[in-house]
N, C-alpha and C positions, 0 to 999 in steps of 0.2 A: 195728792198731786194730780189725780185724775181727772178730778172735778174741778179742783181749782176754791179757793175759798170765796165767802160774796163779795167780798172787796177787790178781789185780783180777779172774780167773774166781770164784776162791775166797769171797769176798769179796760178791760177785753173789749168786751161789745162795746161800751163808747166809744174808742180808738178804731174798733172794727168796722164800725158804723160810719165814722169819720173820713176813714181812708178812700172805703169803697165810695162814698159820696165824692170825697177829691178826684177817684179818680175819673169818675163820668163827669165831672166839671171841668178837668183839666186832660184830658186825654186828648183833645185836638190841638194841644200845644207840644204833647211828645211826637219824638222822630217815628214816625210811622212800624220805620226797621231799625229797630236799636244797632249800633255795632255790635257784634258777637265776637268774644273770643274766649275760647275753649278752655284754654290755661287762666285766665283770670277768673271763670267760674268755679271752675274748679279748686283755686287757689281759696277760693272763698268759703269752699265748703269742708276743704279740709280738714280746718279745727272744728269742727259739728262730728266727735266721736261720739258724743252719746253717753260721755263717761260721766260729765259732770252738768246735772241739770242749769238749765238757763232761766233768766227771768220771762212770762210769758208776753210783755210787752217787748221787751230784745225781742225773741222767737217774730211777734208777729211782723215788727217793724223788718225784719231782715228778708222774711218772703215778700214783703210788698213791696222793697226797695229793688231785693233782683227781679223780680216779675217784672216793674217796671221800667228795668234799665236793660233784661236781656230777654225778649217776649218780642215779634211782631205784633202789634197791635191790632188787632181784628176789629177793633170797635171803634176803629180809626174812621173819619169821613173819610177820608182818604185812602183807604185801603179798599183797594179794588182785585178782588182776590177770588178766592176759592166757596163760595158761600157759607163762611164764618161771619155768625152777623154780631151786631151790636142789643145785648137782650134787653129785654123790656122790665122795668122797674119791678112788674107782681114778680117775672120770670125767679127775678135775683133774691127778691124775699122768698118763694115755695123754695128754691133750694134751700133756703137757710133753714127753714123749718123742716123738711123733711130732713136736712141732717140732725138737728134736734132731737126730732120725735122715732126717727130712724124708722117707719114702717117697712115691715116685712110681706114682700105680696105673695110670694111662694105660697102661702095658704090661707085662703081666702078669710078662715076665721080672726087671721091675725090681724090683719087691718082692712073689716070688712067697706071702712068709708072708702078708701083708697083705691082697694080693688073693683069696687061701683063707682069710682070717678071715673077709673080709668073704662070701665065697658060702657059709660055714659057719651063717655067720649070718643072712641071705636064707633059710637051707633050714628053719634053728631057728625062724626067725619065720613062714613059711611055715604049718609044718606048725600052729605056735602058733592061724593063724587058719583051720586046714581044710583049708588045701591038700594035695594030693597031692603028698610030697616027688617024686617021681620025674617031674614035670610042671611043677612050679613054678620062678619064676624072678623075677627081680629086682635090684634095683639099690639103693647108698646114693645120697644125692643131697642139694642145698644144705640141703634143706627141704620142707617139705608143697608151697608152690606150683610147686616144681619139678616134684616127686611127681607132680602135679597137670594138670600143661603135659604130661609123658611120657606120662602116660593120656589124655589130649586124642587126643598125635599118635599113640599105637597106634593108636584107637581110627578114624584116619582108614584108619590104613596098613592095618590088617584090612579095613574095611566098603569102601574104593576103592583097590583095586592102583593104579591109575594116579597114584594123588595121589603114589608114594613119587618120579615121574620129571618128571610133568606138571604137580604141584599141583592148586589148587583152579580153574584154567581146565582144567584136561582133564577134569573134573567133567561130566557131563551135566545133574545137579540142584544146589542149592545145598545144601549141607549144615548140617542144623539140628540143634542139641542143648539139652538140657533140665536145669536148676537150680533151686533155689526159692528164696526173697528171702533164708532164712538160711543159702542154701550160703556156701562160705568166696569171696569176691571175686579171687583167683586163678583160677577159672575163665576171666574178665572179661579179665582181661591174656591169657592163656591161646588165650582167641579170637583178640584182636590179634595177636599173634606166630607165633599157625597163617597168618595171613590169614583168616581167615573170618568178622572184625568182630563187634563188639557187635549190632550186630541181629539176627542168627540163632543170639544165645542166649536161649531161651525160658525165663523167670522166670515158673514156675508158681507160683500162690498155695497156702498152706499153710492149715490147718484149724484149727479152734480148741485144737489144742494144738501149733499152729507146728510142724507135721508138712507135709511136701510132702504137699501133695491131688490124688490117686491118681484120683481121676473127672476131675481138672482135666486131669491129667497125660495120660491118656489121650484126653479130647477132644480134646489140643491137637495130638496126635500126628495124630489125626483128621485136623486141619483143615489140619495141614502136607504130610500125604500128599495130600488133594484138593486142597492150592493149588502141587501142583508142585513142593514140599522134599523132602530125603531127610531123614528122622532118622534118626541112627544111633549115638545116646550118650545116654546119662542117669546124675546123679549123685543119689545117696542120701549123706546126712550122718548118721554116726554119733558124735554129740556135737558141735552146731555151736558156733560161739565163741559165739556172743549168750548161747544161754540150757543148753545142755547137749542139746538135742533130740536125739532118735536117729530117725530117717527109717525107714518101716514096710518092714525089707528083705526080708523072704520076699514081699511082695505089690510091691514094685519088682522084684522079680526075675523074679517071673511076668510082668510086665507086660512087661521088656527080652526075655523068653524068646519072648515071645508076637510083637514084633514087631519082632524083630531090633536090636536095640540092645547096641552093647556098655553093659555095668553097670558103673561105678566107684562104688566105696565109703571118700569120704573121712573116714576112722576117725584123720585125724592126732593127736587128743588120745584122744578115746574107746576109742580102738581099741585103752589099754592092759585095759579091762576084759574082754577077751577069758582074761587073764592070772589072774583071780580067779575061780572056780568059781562063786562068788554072784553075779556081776554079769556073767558068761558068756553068759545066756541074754537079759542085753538084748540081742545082735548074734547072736541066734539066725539063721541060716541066710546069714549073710557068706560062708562059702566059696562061696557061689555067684555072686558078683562078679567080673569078668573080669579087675579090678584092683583094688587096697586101697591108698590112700597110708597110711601109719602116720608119726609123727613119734616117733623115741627121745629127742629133746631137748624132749620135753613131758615125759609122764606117767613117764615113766622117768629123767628126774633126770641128764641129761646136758650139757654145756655147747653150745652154741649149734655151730654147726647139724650136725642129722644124722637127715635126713628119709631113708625108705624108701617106695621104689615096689617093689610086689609084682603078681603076676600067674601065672594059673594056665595062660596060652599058653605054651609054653617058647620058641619060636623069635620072638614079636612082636618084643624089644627089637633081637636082633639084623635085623631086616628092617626096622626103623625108624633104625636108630641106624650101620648098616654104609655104610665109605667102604672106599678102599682109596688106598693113601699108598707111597713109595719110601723115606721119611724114617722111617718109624717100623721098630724091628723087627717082624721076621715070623717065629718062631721060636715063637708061640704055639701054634700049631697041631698043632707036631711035639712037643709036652706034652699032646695033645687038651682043652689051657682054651680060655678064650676073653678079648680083651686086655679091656680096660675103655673102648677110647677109640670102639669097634665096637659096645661093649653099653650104652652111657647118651648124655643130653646133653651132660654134660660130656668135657673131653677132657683137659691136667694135674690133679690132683686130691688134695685131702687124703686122708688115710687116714683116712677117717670114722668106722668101723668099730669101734677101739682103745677109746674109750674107753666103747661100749657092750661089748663082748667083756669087758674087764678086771671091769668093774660089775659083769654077769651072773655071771662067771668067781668075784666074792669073796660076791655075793648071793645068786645062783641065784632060780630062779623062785619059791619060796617068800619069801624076801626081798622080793622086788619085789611081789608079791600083799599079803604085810604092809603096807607102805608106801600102798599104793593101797586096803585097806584103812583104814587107819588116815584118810587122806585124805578119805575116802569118810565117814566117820563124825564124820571134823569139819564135813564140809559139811550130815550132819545136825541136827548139834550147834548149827550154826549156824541152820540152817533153824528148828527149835525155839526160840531165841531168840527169832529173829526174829516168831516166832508171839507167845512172850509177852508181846510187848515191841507191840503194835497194829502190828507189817508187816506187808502182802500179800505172800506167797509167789507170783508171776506164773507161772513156769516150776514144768514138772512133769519130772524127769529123775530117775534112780537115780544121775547125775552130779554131782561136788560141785561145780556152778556155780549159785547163787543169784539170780533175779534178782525185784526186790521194790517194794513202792512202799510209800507212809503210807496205812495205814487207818485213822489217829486222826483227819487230816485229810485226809477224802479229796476235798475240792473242789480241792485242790491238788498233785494228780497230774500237772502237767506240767512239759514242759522246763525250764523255766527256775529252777523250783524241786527239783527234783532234781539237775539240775546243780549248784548254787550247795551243797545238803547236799555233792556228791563233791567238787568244788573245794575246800570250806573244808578237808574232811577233808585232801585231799591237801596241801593248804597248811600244815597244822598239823606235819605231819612224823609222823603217831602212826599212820598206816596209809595202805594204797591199795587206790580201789576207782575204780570208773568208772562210767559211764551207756553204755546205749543204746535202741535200739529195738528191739520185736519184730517181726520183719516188717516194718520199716520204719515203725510207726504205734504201739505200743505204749511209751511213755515207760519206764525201769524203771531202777534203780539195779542194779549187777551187780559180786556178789564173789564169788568161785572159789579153792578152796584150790588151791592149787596148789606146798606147799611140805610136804615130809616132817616139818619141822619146827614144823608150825603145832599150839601145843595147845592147851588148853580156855581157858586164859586169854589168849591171845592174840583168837580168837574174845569172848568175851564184852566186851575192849575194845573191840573194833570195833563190836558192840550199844551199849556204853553212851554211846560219843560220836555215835552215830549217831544216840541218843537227845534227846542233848545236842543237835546242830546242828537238831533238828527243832525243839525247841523257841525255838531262836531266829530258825528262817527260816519259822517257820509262819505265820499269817495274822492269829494274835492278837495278833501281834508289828507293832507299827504303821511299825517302820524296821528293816531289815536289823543286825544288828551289825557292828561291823566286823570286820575279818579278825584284826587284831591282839587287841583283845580275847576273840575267841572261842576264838584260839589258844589265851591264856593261858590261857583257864578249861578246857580239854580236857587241857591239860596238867596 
């Protein structure tokens, strides 16, 4: 029953193959945001006890139907969201094949191809953002806040040997390190599970274009060092999720250089613009980062997840990340690699690697520079509507994330009313977009391409109903409409 016989194999994968093909063909005709409801899902899975096996074509058809009816659509043109992109055709085969073949990277004998894709490509990417191949080093990993957590703890293991034996009590000072309100919230967890708590992360305030402010940052450093802290970290954002911000790194970097600080530069979405000539010289002087998280299941069109931690220490990860075990083989050595379960957080592990390798392998960096082009130009595309159509452009970024408020009526730039415009939208099923704040205090409606497939009309829909819901949640409007009828008419 495990394997399945060849005929019910047979059977499987044709259907399998079928589906997934329908639904990249037909995916710009579902509601963007399916309706959701709790009890009906539920309702559905409750005969699914497990008691009495099912046939494997029922089983598949049943997840492709609720995925499809109760799932946001990420790979929507039209979803203009959170950097969930639409993956790339090799992306969708290397998963299926690594679930196949199931390599295990934990140790390097096990799938020695695998684990040389993946350091093949650490060194491609490397050199991509400055580094010195013959210096650099790196890891794949769950995701950005992984990325993110491994830069933390190098960054202890470099600045206090002891912490690698003693922790944060063999510490003489407490150790403080430094964010600003639109770094990515992974830092935050990041602290917790160092031990070294939310309090002795310093959230320095940003300036008026939601840039870390670099007199702040340095005063605080100031006041840390006379009151007794050690700092010893600071991160720069290169394209935060809020609004696209790229943090000022040639003057973060003098400033870590200046007073001892390891430099992380979290480039998880941004950090594909390194990759485009034109948009290069936003992350002018990055290689000078002691680390770079990048995420490839952003801006490069891969399926979920497959975050990179980069760094230009060669020996950190393994002084951070080395045990020594009777159970695992030891026979890496005498190949001079190094295993994976010595070099990262993790310890079993996906072959992450595959289905960026295979992408890059049919794209090539041209390919992928196209794309983020192309990207990059709808988020113009969009910006200029936005403009004609009475919206504030809020954020200032070479990045295509947008984030905007009503200039027709501007007394009514707050919460409640910008929410109620993204709710109705996303309720309507005809696009998605979201709210949030800048810096914590700036209300702003926020949409980001984030889909290779997103074109001029897809964009100008999203203007024109956006246009639409203004007019009926503006002020002139003496009661809300309803949700139903506002549907209708957007449709």
């Amino acid at each position: 029953m495990l394997l399945l016989d060849d005929k019910n194999r047979a059977e499987l994968w044709q259907t399998l193959t079928a589906e997934v093909e329908n639904h990249l063909q037909q995916v710009e005709k579902l509601a963007v945001a399916p309706k959701t409801n709790v009890a009906e899902i539920r309702s559905r899975l409750a005969p699914i006890d497990f008691e009495k096996p099912l046939a494997p074509l029922f089983a598949l058809d049943f997840a492709v139907k609720n995925l499809t009816e109760f799932q946001v659509h990420t790979t929507h043109p039209r979803y203009f969201g959170l950097f969930n992109p639409a993956p790339t055709a090799m992306s969708i085969a290397a998963d299926t094949l690594v679930a196949a073949f199931n390599p295990q990277l934990a140790a390097w004998s096990h799938s020695p191809f695998a684990a040389e894709v993946e350091r093949h490509l650490i060194r491609a990417f490397a050199v991509r953002f400055g580094y010195d191949e013959a210096t650099a080093d790196g890891t794949f990993c769950s995701g950005g806040a992984e990325a993110n957590h491994t830069a933390l703890v190098a960054a202890l293991v470099h600045h206090f040997p002891m912490f690698e034996s003693e922790g944060l009590r063999g510490l003489k000072k407490q150790p403080v390190f430094y964010v600003s309100p639109e770094s990515h919230h992974s830092f935050i967890k990041a602290a917790r599970f160092c031990g070294l708590g939310t309090n002795y992360v310093r959230e320095i305030e940003t300036d008026e274009s939601f840039r870390m402010s670099l007199d702040n940052l340095t005063e605080q450093i100031k006041r840390d060092r006379e009151g007794g802290f050690a700092p010893f970290f600071v991160v720069a954002t290169a394209g935060t999720t809020n609004g696209g911000t790229i943090d000022n790194l040639t003057e973060t970097a003098d400033i870590a250089a200046r007073e001892n600080l390891w430099f992380h530069v979290d480039a998880a979405w941004g950090g594909a613009a390194v990759f485009v000539p034109e948009l290069k010289t936003a992350l002018d002087k990055i290689e000078r980062a002691d680390s770079i998280t990048f995420d490839a299941h952003k801006w490069l069109s891969v399926p979920m997840g497959a975050g990179i931690f980069l760094t230009r220490h060669a020996e950190i990860l393994s002084r951070a990340c080395r045990v020594a075990t009777d159970y695992m083989p030891r026979d890496a050595g005498s190949f001079g690699v190094t295993d994976s379960f010595v070099h990262s957080m993790q310890w079993s592990r996906r072959f992450i690697g595959l289905k960026v390798f295979l992408s890059l392998m049919v794209a090539g960096w041209e390919g992928y520079a196209e794309a983020i082009r192309h990207q990059t130009a709808m988020g113009e595309y969009l910006r200029r509507e936005l403009e004609k159509n009475d919206w504030e452009i809020v954020n200032q970024t070479p990045l295509p994330v947008v984030c905007f408020r009503d200039r027709k009526f501007l007394e009514s730039n707050q919460g409640d009313y910008l929410n109620a415009i993204a709710a109705e939208l996303v309720s309507s099923g005809e696009a998605w977009i979201s709210t949030t704040r800048m810096s914590g205090t700036v209300p702003v409606l926020r949409a980001c391409i984030t889909n290779y497939r997103t074109q001029e009309k897809d964009v100008k829909h999203l203007v024109a109903i956006l246009c639409q819901a203004r007019e009926y949640f503006s002020p002139t409007v003496s009661t809300v409409c309803p949700a139903t009828a506002y549907s209708s008419l957007i449709r």
